[in-house]
DOBASE-247991 format. One record per residue: z, x negated, y negated of N, C-alpha, C in turn. Coordinates in steps of 0.001 Angstrom, whole numbers, padded with zeros to 6 digits, always signed. Atoms other than C-alpha are relative to their C-alpha. Layout:
BEGIN
ZXYZXYZXY;...
end
This chain:
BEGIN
-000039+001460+000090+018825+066505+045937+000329-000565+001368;-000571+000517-001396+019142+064106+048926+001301-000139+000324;-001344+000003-000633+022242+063642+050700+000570-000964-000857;-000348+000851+000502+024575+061745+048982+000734-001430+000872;+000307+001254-000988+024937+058008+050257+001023-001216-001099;-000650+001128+000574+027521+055254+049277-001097-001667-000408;+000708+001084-000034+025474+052542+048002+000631-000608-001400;-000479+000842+001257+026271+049263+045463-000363+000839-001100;+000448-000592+001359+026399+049704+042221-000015-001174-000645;-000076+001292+001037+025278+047147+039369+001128+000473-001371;-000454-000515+001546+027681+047371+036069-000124-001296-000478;+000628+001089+001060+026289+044045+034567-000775-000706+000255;+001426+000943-000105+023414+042137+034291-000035-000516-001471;+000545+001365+001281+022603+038644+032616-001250-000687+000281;+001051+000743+000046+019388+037135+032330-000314-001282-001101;+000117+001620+000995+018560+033849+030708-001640-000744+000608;+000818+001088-000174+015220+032065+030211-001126+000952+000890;+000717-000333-000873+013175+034650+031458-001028+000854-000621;+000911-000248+001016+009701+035164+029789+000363+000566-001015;-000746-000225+001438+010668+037314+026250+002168-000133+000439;-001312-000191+000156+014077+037553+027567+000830-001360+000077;-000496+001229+000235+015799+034222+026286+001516-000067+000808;-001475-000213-000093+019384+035145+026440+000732+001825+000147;-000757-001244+000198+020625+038804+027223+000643+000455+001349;-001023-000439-001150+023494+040774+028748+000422+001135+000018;-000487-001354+000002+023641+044263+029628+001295+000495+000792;-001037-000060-000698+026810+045338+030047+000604+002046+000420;-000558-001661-000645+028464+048921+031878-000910+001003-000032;+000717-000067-000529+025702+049827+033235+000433+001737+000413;-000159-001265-000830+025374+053736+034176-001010+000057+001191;+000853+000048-001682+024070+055043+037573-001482+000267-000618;+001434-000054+000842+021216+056401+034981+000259-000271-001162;+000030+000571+001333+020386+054277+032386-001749-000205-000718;+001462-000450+000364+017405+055325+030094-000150-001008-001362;+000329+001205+001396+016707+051760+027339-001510+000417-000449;+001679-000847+000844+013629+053093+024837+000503-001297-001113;+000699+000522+000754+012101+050421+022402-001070-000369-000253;+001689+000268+000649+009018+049356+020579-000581-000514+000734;+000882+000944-000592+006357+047589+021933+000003-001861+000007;-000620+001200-000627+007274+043790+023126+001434-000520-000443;-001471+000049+000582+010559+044620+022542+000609-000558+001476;-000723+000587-001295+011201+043306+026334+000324+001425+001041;-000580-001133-000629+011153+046825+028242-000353-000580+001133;+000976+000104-000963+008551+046044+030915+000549-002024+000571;-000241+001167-000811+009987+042441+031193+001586+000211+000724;-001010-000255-000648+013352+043720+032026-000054+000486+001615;+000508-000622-001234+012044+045680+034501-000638-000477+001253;+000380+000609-001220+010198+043177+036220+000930-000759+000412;-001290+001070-000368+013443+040905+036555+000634+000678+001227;-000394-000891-001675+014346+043704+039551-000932-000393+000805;+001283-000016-001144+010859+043461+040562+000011-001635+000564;+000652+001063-000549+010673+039772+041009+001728-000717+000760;-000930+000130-000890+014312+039820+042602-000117+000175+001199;-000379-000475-000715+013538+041981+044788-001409-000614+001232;+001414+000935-000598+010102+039904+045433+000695-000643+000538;-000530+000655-000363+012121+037398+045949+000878+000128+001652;-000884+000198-001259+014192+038378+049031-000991+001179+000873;+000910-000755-000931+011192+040500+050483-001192-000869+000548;+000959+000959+000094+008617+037609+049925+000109-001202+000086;-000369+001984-000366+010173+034488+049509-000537-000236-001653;+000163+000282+001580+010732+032690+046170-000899-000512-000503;+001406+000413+000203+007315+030879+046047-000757+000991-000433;+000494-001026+000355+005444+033733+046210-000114+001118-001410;+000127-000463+001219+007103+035148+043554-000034-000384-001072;+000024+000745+001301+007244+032539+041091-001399+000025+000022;+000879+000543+000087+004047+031904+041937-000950+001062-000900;+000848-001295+000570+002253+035630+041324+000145+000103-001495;+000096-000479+001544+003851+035249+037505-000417-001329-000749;+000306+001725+001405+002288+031944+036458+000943-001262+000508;-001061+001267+000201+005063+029952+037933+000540-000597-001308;-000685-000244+000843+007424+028276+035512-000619-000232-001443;+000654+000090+001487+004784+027654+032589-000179+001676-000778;-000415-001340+000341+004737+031512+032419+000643+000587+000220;-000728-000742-000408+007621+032595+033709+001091-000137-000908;-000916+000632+000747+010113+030571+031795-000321+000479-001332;-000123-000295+002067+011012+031610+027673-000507-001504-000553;+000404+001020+000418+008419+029465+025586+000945-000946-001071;-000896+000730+000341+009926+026873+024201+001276-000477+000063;-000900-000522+000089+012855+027366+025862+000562-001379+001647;-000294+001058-000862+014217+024143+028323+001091+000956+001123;-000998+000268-001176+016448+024518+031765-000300+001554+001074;+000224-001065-000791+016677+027422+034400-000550+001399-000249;-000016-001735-000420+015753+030999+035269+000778+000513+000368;-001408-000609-000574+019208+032630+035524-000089+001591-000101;-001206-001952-000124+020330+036511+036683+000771-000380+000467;-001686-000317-000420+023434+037193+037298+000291+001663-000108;-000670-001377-000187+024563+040624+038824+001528+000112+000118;-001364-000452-001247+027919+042217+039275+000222+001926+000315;+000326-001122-001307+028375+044894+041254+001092+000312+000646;-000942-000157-000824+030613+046922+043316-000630+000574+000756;+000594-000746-001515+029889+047899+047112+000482+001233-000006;-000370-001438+000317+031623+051060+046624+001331+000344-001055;-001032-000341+001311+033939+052533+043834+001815-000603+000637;-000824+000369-000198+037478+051049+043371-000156-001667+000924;+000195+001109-000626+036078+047786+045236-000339-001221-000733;-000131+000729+000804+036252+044264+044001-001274-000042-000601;+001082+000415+000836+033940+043558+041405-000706-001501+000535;+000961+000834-001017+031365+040936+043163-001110-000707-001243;+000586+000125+000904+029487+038853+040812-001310-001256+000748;+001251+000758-000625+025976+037227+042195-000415-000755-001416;+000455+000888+000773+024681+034024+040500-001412-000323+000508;+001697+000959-000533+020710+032610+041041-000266-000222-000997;+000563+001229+000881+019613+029609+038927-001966-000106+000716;+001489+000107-000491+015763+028894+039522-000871-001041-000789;+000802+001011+000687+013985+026030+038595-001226-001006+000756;+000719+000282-000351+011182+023996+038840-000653-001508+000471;+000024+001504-000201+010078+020566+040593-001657-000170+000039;+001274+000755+000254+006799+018830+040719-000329+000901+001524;+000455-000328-001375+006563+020433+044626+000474+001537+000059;+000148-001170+000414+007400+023757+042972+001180+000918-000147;-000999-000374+000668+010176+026097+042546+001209-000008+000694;-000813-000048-000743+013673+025614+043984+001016+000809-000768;-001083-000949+000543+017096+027341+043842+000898-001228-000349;-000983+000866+000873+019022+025226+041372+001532+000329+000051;-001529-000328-000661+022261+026928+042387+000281+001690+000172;-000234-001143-000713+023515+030041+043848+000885+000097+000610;-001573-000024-000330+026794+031490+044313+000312+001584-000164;-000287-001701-000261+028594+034826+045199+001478-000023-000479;-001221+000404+000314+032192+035131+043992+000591+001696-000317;-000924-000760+000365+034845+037732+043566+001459-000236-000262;-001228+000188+000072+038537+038433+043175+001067+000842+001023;-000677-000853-000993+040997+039386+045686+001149+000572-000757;-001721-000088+000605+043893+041367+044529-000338+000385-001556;+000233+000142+001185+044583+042276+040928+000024-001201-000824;-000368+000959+000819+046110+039233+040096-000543-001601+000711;+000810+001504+000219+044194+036617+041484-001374-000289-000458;+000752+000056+001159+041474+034820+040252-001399-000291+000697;+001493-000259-000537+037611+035121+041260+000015-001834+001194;+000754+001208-000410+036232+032205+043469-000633+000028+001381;+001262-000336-000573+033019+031512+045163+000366-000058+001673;-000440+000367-001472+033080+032297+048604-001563-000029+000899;+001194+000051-000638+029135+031465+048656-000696-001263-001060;+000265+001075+000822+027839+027970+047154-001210-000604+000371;+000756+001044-000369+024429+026575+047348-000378-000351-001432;+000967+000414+001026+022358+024104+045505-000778-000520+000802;+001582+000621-000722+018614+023114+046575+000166+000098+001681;-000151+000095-000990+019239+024093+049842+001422-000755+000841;-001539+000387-000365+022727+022788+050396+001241+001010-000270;-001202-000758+000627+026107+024526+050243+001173+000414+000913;-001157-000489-000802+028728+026362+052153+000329+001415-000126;-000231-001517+000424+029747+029851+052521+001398+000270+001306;-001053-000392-000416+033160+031763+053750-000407+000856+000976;+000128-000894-000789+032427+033954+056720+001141+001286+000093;-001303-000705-000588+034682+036832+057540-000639+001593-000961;+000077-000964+000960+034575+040646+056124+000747-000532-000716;-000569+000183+001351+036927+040100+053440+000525-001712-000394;-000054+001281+000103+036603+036453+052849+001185-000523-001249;-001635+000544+000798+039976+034490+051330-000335-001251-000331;-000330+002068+000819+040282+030795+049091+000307-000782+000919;-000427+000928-000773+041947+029887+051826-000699-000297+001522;+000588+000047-001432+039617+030590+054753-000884-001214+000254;+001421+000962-000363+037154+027970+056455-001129-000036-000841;+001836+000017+000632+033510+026948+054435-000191-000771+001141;+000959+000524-000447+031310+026495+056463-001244-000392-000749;+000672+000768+000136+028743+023700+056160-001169+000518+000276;+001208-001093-001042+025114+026059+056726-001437-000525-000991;+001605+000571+000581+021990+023981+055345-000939+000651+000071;+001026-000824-000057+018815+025652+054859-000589-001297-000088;+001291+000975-000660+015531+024539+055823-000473-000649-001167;+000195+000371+001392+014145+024044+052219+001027+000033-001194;-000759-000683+001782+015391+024407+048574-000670+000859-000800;+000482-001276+000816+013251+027306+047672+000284+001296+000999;-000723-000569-000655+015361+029072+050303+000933+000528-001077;-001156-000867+000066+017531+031919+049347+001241+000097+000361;-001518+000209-001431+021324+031403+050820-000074+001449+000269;+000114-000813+000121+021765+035078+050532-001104+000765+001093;+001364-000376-001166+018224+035905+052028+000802+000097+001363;-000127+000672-001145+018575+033814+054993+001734-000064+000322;-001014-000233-000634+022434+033859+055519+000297+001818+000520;-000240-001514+000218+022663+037968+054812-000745+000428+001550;+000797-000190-001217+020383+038038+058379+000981+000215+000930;-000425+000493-001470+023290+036627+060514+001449+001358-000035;-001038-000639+000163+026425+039321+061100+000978-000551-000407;-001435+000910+000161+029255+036949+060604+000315-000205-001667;+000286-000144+001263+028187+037350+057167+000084+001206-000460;+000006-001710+000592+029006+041278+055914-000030-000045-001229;+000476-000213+001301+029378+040417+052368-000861-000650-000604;+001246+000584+000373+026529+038584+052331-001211+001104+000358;+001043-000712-000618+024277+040752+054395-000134+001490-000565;-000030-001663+000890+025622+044030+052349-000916-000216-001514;+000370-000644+000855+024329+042672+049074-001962-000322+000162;+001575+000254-000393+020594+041051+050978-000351+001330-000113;+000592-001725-000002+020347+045153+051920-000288+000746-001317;-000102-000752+001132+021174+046322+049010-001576-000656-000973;+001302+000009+000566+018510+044220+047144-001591+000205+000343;+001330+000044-001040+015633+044335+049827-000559+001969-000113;+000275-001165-000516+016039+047911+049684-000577+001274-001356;+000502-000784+001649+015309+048527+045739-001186+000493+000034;+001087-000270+000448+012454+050839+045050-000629-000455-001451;+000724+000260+001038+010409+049448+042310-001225+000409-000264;+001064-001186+000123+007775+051822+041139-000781-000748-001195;+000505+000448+001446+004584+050718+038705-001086+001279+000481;+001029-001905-000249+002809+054785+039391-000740-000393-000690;+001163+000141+000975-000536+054687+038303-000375+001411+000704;+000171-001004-000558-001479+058453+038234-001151-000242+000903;+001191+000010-000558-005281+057287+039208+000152-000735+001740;-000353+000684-001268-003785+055665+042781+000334+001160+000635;-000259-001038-000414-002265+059146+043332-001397+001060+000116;+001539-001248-000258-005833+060821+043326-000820-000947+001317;+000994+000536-001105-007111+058641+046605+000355+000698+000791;-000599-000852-001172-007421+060253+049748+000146-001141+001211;-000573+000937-001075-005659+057645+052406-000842+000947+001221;+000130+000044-001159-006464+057550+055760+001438+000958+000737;-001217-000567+000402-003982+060410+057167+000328-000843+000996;-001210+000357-000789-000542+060128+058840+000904-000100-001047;-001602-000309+001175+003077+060523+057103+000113-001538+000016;-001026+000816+000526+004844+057989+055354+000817+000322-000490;-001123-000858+000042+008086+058400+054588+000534-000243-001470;-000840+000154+001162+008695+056177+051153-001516-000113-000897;+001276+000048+001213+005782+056108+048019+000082-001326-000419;-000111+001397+000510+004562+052628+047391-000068-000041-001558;-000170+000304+001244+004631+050980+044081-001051+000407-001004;+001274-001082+000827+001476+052663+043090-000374+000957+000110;+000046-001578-000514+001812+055843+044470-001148-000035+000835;+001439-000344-000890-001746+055229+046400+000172+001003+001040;-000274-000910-001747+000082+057204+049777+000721+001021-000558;-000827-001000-000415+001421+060175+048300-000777+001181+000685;-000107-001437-000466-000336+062893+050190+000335-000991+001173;-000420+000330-001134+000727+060857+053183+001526+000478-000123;-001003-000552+000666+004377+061540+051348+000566+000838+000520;+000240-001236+000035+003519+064573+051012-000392+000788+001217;-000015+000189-001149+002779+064821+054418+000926+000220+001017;-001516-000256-000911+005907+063664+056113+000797+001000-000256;-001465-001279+000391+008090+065791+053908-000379+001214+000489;+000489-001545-000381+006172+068859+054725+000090-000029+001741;-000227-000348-001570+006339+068200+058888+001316-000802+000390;-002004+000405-000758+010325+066331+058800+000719+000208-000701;-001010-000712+000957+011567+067588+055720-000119+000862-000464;+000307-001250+000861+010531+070768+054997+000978+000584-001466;-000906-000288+001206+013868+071532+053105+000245-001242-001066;+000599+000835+001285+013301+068624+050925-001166+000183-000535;+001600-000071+000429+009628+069328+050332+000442+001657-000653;-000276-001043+000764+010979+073141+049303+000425-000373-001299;-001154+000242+001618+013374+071728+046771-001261-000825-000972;+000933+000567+001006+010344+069252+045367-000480+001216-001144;+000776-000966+000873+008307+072348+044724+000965+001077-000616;-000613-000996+000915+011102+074513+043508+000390-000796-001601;-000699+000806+000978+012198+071777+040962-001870-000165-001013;+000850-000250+001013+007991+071892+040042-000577+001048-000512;+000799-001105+000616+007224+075124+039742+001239+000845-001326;-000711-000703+001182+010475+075551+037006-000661-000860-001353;+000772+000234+000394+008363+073155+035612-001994+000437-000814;+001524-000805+000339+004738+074501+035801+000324+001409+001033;-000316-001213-000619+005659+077819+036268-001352+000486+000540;+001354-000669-000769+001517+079057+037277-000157-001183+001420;+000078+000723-001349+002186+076160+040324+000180+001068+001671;-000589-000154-000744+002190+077718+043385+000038-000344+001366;-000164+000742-001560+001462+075489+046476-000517-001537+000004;+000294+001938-000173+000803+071607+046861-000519-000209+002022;+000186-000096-001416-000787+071225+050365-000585-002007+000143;+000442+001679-000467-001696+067483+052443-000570+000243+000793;+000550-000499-000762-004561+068739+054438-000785-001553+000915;+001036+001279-000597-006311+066153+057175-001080+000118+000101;+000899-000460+000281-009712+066204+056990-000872-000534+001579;+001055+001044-001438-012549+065074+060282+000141-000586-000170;+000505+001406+000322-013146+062037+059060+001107-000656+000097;-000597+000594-000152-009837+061275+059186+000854-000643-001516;-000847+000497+001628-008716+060823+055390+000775+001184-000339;-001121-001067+000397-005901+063119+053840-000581+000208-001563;+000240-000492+001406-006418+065419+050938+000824+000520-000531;-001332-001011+000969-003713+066542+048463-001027+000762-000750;+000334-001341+000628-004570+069857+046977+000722+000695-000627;-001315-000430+000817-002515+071664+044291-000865+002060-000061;+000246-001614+000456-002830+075680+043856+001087+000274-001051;-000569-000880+000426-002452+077385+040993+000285+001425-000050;+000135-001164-000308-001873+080822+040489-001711+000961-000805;+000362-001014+000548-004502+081835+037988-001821+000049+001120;+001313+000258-000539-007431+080262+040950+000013+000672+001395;-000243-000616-001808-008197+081616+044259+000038-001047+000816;-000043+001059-000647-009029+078280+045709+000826-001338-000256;-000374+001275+000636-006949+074925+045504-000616-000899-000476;+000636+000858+000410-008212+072357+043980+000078-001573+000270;-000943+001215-000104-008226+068328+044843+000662-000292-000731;-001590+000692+000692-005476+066063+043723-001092-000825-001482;+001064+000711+000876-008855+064386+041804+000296+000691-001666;+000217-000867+000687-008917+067340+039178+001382+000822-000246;-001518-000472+000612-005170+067991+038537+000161-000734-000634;-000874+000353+001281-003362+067400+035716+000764-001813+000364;-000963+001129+000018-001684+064009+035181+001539-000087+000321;-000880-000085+000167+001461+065303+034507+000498+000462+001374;-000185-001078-000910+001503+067396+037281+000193-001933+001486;-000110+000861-000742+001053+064802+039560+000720-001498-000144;-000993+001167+000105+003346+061875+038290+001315+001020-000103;-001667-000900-000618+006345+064540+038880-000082-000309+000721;+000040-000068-001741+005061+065480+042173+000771-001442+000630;-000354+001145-000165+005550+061674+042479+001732-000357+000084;-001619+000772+000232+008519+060489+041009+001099+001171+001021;-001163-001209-000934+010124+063868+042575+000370-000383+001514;-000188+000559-001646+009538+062047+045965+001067-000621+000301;-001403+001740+000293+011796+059068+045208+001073+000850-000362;-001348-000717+000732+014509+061713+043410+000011+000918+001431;-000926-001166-001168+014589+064109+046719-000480-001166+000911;-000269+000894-001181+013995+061039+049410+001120+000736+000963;-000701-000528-001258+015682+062174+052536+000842-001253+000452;-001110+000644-000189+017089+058857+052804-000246-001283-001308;-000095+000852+001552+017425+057527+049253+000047-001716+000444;-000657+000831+000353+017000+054044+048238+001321-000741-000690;-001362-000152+000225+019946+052289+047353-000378-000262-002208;-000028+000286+002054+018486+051681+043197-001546-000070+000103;+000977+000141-000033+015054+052934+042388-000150+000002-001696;-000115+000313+001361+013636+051785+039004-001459+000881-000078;+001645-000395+000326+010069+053441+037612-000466-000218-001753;+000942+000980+001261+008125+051545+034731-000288+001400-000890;+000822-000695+001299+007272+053969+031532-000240+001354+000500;+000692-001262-000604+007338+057207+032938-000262+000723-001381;+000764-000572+001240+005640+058568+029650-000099+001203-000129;-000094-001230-000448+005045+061449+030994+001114+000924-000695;-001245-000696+000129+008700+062431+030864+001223-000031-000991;-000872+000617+001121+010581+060472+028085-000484+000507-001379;+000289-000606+001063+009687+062725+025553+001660+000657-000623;-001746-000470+000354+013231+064333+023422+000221+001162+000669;+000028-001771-000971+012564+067981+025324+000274-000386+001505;-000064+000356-001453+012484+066321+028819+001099-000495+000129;-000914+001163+000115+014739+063166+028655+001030+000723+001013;-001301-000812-000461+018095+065673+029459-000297+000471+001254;+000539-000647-001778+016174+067375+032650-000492-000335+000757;-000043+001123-001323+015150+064501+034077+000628-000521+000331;-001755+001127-000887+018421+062723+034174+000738+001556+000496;-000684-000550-001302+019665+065843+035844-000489+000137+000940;+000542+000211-001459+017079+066172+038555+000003-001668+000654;-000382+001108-000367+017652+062565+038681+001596-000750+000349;-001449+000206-000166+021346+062269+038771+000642+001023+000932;-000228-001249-000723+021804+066098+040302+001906-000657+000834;-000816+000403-000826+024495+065168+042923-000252-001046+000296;+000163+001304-000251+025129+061721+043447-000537-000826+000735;+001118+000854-001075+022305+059544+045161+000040-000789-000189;-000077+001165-000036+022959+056619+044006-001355-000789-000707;+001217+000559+000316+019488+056226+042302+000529-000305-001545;-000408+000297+000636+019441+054180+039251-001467-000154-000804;+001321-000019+000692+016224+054553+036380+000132-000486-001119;-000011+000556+001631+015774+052226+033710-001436-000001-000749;+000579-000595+001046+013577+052568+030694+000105-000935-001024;-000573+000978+000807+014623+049292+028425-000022+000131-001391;+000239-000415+001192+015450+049463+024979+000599-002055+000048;-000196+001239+000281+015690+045208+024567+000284-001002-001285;-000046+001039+001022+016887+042657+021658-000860-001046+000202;+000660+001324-000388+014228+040323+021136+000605-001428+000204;-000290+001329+000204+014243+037009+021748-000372-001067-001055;+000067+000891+001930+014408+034350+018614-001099-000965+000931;
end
């Protein structure tokens, strides 16, 4: 497993008003948390509520309201007033509990941040308060590492009101507990693997992380094999206890200049492309990328891995996924509808 790496942790999440999900609040949160329910039971919308967070402070909040319909489809039908999450979170164990607010709503000139606030508690015995306040582009925020009730707000306007405070403050240093939790969200892997993206042959050259559709893993596959060899061992030792007749995965470059993944088994003399392998075989290979990363994200999520959520698997993927502590976090939603 990759090195192990101090990174946040979520232990609650609230959403409100956000397509099926009206009103819900998951609370104590594990580092792996595997939610299984029916079909529009709200799995896949949970899931995008990371994704369009994390849109959000990679893209800018337009963008992402915009890609889901903006608020005629984004918003719970029938359902009046904001788009609320609310995280809390600790930056590392024993550390104050940190609770992030974003409101989101919508004007005739399109979507602004209706309020947004960061807040904790110092001490056991005192009592939370915000030491990060906007609305529509207005607000104030506490500077300092460990920001106090009693310290200075500063007065720090943003350009618009579909500005991020967070985003755009988390940039400047003077800001650490702002800028720790911008990283932390900017840095979420959000995975939607489509095995058929994993059978193209890219243009070569390494990459180091697997996009959201896997299209670049023999590029991946690639890097790990010429800067991580001892991560790229452990992949294939962790697939061939798997498919025990596995015995080589190669990322060959070709003239032309495109990369070919090739899998060998044992019972063939020749490898074969990535075209003409197994499904299964190749959404491991995958996800195994993100679980041995050489320098882990700080919370990677992956949509329906089907594949693997069977009752025989379930247990041996949350240990190659949990193994020694990486800090990776895989949800799976099991959701209460919305009335």
């Amino acid at each position: 497993m990759a090195t192990s790496t101090m990174v946040p942790r979520i232990e609650n999440l609230k959403v409100q008003n956000f397509r099926a999900l009206k009103d819900i609040e998951l609370k104590n949160i594990t580092p792996l948390t595997v939610l299984l329910g029916p079909n529009g039971s709200g799995k896949s919308t949970l899931f995008d509520v990371f994704n369009f967070l994390s849109e959000c402070f990679q893209s800018g909040l337009r963008q992402a309201w915009d890609r889901r319909g903006r608020g005629k489809e984004l918003k719970t039908r029938g359902s009046e007033g904001p788009v609320v999450i609310e995280l809390q979170y600790r930056e590392r164990p024993k550390t104050p509990l940190i609770t992030y607010h974003l409101s989101i709503d919508e004007t005739s000139k399109g979507p602004v941040v209706a309020e947004e606030w960061l807040a904790w508690k110092r001490g056991q015995r005192g009592r939370p308060f915000r030491f990060l306040e906007y609305r529509s582009g207005a607000g104030s925020v506490i500077s300092g590492e460990h920001p106090d009730e009693k310290d200075q707000r500063l007065e720090v306007p943003l350009r618009a009101p579909d500005l991020i405070a967070v985003n755009t403050l988390g940039q400047i240093a003077q800001h650490p507990r702002v800028a720790a939790l911008r990283d932390f969200i900017t840095d979420w892997y959000v995975s939607y693997l489509s095995v058929d993206s994993t059978r193209t042959q890219p243009e070569s050259g390494p990459q180091d992380r697997l996009s959201k559709t896997g299209d670049n893993l023999p590029n991946v596959i690639q890097y790990l094999m010429e800067s991580h060899r001892d991560q790229f061992d452990r992949i294939m030792q962790v697939l061939r206890a798997r498919i025990p007749r596995l015995e080589r995965i190669d990322a060959s470059p070709m003239p032309d200049g495109r990369l070919l993944l090739q899998v060998k088994d044992a019972p063939f003399e020749q490898p074969v492309l990535s075209k003409f392998a197994s499904d299964g075989t190749l959404k491991m290979l995958a996800y195994l990328t993100v679980l041995y990363d050489p320098t882990p994200r700080s919370s990677s999520a992956s949509r329906s891995p089907r594949t693997f959520c069977t009752r025989g698997y379930c247990p041996s993927w949350a240990k190659n996924a949990t193994g020694p502590p990486s800090g990776h976090s895989c949800w799976s939603p099991r959701i209460p509808r919305s009335s």
